[in-house]
BADO-112377 format. One line per field, with one value per residue: chain; residue number from 1; residue in one letter; x negated, y, z negated of N, C-alpha, C in turn. Coordinates in steps of 0.001 Angstrom, whole numbers, padded with zeros to 6 digits. Example, Ala and Ser with C-alpha at 12.3 -4.5 7.8 and 13.67 -1.06 7.14 Angstrom:
BADO-112377
kette <- c(A:A)
nr <- c(1:2)
rest <- c(A:S)
n.x <- c(-013190:-012850)
n.y <- c(-005690:-002250)
n.z <- c(-007800:-007080)
ca.x <- c(-012300:-013670)
ca.y <- c(-004500:-001060)
ca.z <- c(-007800:-007140)
c.x <- c(-013200:-012900)
c.y <- c(-003300:000030)
c.z <- c(-007800:-007870)
//
This chain:
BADO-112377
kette <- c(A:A:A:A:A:A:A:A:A:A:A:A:A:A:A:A:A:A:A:A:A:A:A:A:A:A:A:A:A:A:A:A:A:A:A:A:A:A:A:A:A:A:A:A:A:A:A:A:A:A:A:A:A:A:A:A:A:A:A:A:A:A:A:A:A:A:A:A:A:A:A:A:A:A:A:A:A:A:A:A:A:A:A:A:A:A:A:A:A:A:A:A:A:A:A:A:A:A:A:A:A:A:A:A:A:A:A:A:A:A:A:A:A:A:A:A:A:A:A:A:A:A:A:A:A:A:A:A:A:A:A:A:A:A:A:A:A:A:A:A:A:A:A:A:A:A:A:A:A:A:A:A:A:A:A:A:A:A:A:A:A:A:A:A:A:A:A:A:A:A:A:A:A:A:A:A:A:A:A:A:A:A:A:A:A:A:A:A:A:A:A:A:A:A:A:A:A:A:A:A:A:A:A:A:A:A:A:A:A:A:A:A:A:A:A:A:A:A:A:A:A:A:A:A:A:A:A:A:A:A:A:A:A:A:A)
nr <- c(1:2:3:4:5:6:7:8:9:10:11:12:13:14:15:16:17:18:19:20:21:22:23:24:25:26:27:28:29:30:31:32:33:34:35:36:37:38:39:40:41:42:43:44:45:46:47:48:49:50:51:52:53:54:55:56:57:58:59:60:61:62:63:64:65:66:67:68:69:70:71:72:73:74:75:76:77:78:79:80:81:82:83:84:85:86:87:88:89:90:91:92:93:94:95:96:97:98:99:100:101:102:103:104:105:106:107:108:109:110:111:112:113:114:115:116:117:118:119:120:121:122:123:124:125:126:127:128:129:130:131:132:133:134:135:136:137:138:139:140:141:142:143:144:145:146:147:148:149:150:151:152:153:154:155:156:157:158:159:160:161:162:163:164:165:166:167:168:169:170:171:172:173:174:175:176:177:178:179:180:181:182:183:184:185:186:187:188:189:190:191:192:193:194:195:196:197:198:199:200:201:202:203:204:205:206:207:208:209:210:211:212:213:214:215:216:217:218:219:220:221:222:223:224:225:226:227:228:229:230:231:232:233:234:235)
rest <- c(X:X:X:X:X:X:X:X:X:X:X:X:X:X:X:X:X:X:X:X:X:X:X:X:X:X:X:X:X:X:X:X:X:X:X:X:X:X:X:X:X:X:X:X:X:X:X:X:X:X:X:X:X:X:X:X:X:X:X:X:X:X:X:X:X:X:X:X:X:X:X:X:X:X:X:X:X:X:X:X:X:X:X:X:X:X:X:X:X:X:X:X:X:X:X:X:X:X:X:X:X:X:X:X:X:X:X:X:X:X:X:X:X:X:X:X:X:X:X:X:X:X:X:X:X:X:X:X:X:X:X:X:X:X:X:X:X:X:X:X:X:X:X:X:X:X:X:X:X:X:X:X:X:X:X:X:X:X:X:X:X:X:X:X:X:X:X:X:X:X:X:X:X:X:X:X:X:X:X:X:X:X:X:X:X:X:X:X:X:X:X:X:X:X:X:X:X:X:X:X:X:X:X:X:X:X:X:X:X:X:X:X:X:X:X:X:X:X:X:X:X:X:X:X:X:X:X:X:X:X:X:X:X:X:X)
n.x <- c(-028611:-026994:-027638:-027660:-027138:-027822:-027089:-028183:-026640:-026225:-023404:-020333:-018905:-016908:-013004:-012480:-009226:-006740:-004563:-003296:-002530:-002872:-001480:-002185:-003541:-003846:-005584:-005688:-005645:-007002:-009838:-010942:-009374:-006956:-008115:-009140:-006500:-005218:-006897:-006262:-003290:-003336:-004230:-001611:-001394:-000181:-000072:-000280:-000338:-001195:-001081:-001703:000031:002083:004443:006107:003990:002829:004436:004517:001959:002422:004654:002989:001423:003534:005301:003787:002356:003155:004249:003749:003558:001340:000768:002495:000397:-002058:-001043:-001512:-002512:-005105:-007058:-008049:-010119:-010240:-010921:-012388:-015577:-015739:-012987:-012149:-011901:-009340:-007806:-007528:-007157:-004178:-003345:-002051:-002912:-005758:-006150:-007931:-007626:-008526:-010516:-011734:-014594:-014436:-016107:-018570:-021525:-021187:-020872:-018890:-019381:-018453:-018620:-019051:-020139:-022776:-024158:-024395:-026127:-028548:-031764:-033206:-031731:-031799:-029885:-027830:-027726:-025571:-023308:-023145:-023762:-026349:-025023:-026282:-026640:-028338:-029766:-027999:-026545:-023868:-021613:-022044:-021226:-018373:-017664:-017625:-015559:-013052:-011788:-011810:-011094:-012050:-014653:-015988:-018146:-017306:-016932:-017928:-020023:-020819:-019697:-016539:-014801:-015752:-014432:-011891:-012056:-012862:-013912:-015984:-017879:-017992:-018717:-018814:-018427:-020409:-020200:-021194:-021064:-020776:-020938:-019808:-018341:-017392:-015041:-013440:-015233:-015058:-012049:-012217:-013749:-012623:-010194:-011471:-012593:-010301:-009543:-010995:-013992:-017598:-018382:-021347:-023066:-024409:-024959:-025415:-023420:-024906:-027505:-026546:-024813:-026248:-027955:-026357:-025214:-024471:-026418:-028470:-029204:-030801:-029581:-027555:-024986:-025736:-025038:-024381:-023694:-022806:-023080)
n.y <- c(-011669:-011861:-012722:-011959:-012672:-012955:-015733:-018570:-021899:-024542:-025197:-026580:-029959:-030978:-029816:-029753:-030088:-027494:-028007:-028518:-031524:-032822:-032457:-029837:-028619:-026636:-025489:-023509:-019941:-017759:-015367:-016944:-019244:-017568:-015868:-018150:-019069:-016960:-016854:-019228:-018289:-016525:-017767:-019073:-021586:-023868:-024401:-025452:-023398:-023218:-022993:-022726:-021610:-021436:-021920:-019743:-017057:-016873:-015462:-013140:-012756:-015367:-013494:-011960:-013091:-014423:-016848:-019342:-019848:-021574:-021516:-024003:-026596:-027121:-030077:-031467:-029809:-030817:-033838:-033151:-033967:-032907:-031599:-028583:-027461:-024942:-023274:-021807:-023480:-023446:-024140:-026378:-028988:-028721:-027850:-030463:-032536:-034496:-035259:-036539:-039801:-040259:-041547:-041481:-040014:-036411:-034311:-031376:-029413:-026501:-025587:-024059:-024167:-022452:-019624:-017320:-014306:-012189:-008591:-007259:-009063:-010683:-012405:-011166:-009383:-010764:-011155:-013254:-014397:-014456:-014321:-012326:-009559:-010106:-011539:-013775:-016947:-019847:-023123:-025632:-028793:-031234:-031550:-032720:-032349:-030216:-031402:-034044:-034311:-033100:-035124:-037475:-036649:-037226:-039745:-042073:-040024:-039086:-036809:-033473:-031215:-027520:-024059:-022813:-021261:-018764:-014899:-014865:-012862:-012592:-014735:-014591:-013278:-014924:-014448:-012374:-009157:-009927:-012692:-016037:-016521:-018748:-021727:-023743:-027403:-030222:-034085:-037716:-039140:-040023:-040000:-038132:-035862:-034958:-034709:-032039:-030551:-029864:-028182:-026065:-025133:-024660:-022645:-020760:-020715:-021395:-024167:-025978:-028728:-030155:-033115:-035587:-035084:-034844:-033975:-032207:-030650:-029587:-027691:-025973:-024586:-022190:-021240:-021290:-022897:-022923:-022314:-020873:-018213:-017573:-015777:-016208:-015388:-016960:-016162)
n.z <- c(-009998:-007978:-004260:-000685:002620:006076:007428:010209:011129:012542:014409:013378:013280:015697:016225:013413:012025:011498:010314:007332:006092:003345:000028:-002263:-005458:-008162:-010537:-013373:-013195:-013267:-011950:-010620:-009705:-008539:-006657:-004797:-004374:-002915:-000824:000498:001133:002744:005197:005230:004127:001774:-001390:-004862:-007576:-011093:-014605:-018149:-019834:-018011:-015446:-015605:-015967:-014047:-012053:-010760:-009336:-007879:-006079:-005353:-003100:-001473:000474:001079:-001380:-004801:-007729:-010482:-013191:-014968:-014827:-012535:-010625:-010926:-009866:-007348:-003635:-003734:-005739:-007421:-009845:-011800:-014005:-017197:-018080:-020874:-020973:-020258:-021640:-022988:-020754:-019217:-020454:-021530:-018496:-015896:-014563:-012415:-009917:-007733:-006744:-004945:-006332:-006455:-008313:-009269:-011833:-013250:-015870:-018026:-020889:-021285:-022678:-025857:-025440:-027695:-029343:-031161:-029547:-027233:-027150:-027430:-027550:-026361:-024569:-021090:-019718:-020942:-020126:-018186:-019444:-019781:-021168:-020426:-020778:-022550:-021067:-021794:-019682:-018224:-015144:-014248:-012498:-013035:-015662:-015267:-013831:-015240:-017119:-015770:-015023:-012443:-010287:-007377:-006787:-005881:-005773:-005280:-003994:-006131:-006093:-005326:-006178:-007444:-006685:-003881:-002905:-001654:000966:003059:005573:007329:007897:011060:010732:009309:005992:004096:002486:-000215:-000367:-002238:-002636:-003575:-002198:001082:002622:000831:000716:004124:003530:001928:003060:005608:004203:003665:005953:007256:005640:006647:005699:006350:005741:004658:003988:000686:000189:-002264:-005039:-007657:-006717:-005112:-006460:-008576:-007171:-006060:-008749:-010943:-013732:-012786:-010413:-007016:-005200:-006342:-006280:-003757:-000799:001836:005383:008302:011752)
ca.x <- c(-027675:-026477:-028572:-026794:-028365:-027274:-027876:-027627:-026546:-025691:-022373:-019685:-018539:-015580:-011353:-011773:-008296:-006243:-003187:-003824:-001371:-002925:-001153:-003705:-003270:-004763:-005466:-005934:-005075:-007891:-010371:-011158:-008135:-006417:-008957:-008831:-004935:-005058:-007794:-005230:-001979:-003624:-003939:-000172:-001463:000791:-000682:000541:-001192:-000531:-002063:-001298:000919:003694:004795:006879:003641:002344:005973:003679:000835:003282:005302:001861:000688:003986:005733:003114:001567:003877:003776:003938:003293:-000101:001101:002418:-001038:-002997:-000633:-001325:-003951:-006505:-006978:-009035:-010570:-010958:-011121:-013464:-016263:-015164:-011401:-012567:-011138:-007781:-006969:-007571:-006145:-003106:-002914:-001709:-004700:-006308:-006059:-008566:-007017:-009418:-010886:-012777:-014912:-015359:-016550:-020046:-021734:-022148:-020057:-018597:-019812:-017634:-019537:-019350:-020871:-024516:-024929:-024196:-027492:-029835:-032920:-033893:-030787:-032133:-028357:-027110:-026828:-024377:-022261:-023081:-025103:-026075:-024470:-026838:-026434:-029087:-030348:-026813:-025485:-022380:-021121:-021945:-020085:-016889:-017044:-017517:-014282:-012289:-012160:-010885:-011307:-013335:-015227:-016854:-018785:-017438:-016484:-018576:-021272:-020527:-019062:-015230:-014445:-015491:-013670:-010695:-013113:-013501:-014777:-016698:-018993:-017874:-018535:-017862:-019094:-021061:-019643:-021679:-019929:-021312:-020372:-020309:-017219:-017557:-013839:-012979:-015526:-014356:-010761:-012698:-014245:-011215:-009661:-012679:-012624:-008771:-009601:-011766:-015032:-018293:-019012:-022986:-022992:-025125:-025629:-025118:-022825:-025664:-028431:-026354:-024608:-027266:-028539:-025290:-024698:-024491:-026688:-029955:-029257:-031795:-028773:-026501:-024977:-026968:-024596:-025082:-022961:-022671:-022514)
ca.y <- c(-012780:-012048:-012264:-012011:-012848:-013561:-017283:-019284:-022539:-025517:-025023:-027693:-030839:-030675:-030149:-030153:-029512:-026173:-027758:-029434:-032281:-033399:-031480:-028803:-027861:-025243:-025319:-022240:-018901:-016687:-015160:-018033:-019916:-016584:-015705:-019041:-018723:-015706:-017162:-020097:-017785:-015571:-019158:-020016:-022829:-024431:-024569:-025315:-022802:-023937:-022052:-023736:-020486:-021983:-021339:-018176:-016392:-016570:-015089:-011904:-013583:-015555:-012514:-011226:-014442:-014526:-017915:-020455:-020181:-021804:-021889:-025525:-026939:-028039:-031539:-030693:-029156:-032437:-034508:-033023:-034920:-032273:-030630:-027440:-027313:-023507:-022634:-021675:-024065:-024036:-024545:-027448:-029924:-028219:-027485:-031403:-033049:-035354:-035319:-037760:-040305:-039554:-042634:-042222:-038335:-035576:-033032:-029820:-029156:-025344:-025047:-023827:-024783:-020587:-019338:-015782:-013514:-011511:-007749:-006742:-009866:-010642:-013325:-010250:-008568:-011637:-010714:-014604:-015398:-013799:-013426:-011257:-008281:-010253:-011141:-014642:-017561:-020910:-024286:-026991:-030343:-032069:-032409:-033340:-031586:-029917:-032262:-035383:-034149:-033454:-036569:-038247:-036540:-037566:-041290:-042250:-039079:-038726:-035129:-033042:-029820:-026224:-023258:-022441:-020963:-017318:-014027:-015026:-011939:-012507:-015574:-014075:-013044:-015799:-013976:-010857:-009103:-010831:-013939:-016319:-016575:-019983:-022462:-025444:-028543:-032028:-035129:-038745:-039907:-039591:-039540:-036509:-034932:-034742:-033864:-030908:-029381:-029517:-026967:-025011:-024682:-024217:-021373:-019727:-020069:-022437:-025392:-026820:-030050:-030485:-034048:-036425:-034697:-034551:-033124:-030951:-029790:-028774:-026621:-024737:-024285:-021343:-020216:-021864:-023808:-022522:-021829:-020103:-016687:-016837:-015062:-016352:-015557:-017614:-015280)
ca.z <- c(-009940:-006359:-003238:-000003:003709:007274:007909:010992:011043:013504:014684:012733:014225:016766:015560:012125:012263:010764:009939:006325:005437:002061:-000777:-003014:-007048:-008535:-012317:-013066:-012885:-013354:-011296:-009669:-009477:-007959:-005377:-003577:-003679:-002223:000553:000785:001541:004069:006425:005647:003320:000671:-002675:-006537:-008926:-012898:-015665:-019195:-019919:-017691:-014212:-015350:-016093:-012643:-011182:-009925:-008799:-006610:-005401:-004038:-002068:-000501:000474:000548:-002641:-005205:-009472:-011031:-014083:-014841:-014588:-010993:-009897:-010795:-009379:-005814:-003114:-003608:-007030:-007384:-011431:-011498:-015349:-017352:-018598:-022569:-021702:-019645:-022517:-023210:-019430:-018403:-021715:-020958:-017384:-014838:-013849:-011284:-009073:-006572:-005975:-004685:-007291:-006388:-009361:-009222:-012494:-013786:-017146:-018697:-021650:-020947:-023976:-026159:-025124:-028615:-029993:-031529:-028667:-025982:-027410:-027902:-026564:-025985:-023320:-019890:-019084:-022294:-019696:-017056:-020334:-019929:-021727:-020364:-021499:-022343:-020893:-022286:-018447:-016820:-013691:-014511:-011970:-013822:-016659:-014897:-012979:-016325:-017666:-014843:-014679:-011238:-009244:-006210:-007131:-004682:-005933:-004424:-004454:-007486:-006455:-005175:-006535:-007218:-006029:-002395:-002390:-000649:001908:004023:007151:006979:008907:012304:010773:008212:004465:003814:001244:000067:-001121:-002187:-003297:-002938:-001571:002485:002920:-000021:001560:004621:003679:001310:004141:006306:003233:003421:007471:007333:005288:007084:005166:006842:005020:004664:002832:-000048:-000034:-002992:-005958:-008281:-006421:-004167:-007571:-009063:-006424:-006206:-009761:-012040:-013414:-012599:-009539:-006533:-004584:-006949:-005977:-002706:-000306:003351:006221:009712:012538)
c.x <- c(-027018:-027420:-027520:-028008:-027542:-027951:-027461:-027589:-025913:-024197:-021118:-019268:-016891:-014655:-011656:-010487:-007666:-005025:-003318:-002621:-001708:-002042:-001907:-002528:-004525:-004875:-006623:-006062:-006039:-008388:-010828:-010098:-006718:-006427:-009161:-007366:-004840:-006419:-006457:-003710:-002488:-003474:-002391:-000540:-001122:-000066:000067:-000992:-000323:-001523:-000692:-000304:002463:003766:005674:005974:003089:003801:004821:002835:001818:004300:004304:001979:001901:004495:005093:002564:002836:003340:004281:003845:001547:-000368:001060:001033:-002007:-002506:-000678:-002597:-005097:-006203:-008405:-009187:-010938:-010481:-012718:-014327:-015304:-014098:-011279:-011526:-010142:-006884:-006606:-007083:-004668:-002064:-002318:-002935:-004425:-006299:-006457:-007996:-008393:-009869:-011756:-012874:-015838:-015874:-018300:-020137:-022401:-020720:-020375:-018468:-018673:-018778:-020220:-019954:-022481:-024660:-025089:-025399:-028564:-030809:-033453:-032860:-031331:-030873:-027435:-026562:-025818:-023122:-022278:-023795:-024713:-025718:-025645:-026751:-026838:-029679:-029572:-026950:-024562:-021465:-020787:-021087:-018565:-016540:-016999:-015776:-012813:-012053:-011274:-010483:-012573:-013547:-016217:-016963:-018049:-017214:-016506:-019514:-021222:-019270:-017485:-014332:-014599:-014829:-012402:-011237:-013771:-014493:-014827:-017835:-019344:-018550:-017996:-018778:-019265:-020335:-020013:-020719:-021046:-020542:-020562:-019763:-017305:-016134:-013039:-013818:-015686:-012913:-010953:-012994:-013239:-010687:-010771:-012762:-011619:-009027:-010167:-013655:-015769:-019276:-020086:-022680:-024421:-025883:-024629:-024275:-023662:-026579:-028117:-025391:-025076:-027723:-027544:-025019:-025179:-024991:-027824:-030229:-030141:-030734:-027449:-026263:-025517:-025256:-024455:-023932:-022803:-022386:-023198)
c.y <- c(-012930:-011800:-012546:-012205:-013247:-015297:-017814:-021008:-023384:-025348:-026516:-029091:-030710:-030607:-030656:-029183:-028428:-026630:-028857:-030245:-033358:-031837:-030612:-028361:-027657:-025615:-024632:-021282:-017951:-016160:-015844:-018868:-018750:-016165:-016778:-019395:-018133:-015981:-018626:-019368:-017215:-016430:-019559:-021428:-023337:-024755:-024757:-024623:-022815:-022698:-023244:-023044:-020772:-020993:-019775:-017078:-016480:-015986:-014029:-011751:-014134:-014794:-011902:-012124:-014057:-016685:-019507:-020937:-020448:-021774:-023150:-025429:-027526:-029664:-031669:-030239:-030128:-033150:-034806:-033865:-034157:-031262:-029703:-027037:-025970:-023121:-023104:-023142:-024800:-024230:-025889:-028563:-030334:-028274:-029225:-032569:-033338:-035375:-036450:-038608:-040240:-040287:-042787:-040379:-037610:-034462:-032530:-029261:-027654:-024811:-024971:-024054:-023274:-020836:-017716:-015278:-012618:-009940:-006685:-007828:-009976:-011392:-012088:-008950:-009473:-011866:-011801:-015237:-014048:-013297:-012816:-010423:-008789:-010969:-012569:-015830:-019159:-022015:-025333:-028460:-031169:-032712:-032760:-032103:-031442:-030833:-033711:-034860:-033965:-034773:-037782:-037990:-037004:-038840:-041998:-041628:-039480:-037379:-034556:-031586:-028890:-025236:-022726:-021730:-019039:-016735:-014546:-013912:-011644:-014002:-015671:-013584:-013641:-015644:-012572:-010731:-009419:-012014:-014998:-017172:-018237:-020451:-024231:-026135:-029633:-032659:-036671:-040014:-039315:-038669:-038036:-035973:-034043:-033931:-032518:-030370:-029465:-028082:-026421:-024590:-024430:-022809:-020422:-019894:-021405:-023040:-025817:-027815:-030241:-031979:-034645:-035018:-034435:-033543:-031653:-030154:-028764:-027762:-025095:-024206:-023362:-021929:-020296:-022514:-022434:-022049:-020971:-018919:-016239:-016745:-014695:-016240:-015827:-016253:-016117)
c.z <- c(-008569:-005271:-001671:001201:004668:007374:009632:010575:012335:013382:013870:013886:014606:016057:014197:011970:011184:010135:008143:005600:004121:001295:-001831:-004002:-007431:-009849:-012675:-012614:-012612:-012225:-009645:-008626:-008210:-006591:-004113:-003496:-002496:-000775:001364:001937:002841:005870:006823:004745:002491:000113:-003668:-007110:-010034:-013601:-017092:-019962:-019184:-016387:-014356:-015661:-014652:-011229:-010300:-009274:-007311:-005445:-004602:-002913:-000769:-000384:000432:-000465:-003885:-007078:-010021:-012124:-013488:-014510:-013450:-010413:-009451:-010127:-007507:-005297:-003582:-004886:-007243:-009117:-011385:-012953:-016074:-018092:-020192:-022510:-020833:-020536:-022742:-022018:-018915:-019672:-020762:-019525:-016797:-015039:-012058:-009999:-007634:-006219:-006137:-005576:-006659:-007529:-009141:-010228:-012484:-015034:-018270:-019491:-021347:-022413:-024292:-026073:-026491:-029681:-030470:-030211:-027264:-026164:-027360:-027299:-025836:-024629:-022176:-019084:-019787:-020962:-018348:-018155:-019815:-020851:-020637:-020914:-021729:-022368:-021027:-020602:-017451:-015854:-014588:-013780:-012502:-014992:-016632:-015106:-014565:-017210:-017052:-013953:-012999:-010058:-008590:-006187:-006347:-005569:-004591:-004793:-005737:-007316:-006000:-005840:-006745:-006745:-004592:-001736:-001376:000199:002553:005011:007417:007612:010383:012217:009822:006803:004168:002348:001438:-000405:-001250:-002727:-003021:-002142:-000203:002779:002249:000213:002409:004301:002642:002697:005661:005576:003845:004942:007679:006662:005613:007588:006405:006294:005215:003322:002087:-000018:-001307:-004468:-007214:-008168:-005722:-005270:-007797:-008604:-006197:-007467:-010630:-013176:-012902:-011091:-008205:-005243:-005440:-006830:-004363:-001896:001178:004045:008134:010594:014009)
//
C-alpha cells in the first residue's frame, strides 16, 4: 500500500506567495484533519479545526499547535474561504449535513472511498477483499470518482482533490530528506486551484497538478487509484 521514491520535477512557477490571506476550516479532527493542522501551525498559518464533538474537545489538540491553530464549530470551519473535508468516508453524510451553502467557497476534498474495518469483525477476515489485512474495504461507486460524489454533495463549491493520497501520518512532514514531499491536487476550477496550491506551497509540501477533478482524482485515490500511496519527494 505504500511505495515511496525520489522524483524530480520542473521547478514551480515564480512567488507563489507564503503569506495566505484566504481563511482555511478544517472538518475534522482525526488523523487527517490533525496532521495537516499540525503541518499548518509549524508555517504560522491560521486555521479553524471543528470536529462534531464541539470545540471544547479539541482544547488539547489546540494547546499543542500553539497560537495559530484555532477550535470552531463545525459551522465556523465551513464557513471559511478554503475548507479542508478530512473525515472519514462513512461519516461523510453526518459531518456535511446542515451546513452553510457553499457559495462558490473553496473545498479540499481529502476524503477516500474505503471503510475502516472493525479488526475483530467477519469483514476483517474475508478472504475475497485484497485489503482485509490493512483493515480496510473498498466503497463501491458504481464507477464514480470519489470526487464526483463529493462534488455532487456539495452544491456550489469549487472542489479540488488533495491531500488524500499519502500516509496521514507523514502529512506533518512537509520537507524531508533535504527536500520536499510531493502532493497532487486536481480540479476544475483554475482560480481554487490556484489558491489550493498556494496552501500547499505555504506549507511546505510540492504541488503537481493532476488535471481535471475526475481524472486527476481518480489517479490519486485510495485505494485503487495508480497513484495512491506513491510517496515521491522533490529534491
Amino acid at each position: 500500500m505504500h511505495r515511496s521514491d525520489v522524483a524530480r520535477f520542473p521547478r514551480p512557477q515564480p512567488n507563489p506567495t507564503k503569506d495566505i490571506i484566504m481563511t482555511i476550516g478544517i472538518i475534522g479532527s482525526g488523523a487527517l484533519g490533525s496532521n495537516v493542522a499540525r503541518a499548518l501551525a509549524m508555517k504560522g498559518i491560521e486555521a479553524t479545526i471543528s470536529t462534531r464533538r464541539g470545540p471544547e474537545a479539541l482544547a488539547p489538540l489546540v494547546a499543542e499547535l500553539g497560537g495559530s491553530i484555532k477550535a470552531g464549530t463545525v459551522e465556523e470551519a465551513a464557513s471559511a474561504d478554503i475548507v479542508l473535508i478530512a473525515v472519514r468516508w462513512t461519516d461523510l453524510g453526518t459531518a456535511l449535513k446542515g451546513l452553510p451553502a457553499w457559495n462558490n467557497r473553496i473545498v479540499i476534498d481529502g476524503t477516500n472511498p474505503v471503510e475502516f474495518l472493525d479488526p475483530n469483525s467477519p469483514d476483517a477476515k474475508d478472504p475475497s477483499n485484497p485489503l482485509a489485512a490493512y483493515g480496510i474495504k473498498a466503497i463501491d461507486l458504481g464507477g464514480r470518482s470519489s470526487s464526483e460524489v463529493v462534488r455532487d454533495m456539495l452544491p456550489g463549491a469549487r472542489v479540488v482533490k488533495a491531500l488524500n493520497h499519502l500516509d496521514v501520518n507523514v502529512l506533518a512532514q512537509p520537507e524531508v530528506s533535504g527536500g520536499q514531499r510531493v502532493q497532487f491536487y486536481a480540479g476544475d476550477d483554475a482560480d481554487a486551484k490556484r489558491a489550493v496550491r498556494q496552501v500547499l506551497e505555504a506549507i511546505g509540501y510540492f504541488p503537481v497538478d493532476l488535471g481535471a477533478l475526475v481524472t486527476g482524482g481518480q489517479l490519486s485515490q485510495l485505494p485503487f487509484g495508480s497513484l495512491a500511496a506513491t510517496n515521491l519527494i522533490k529534491i
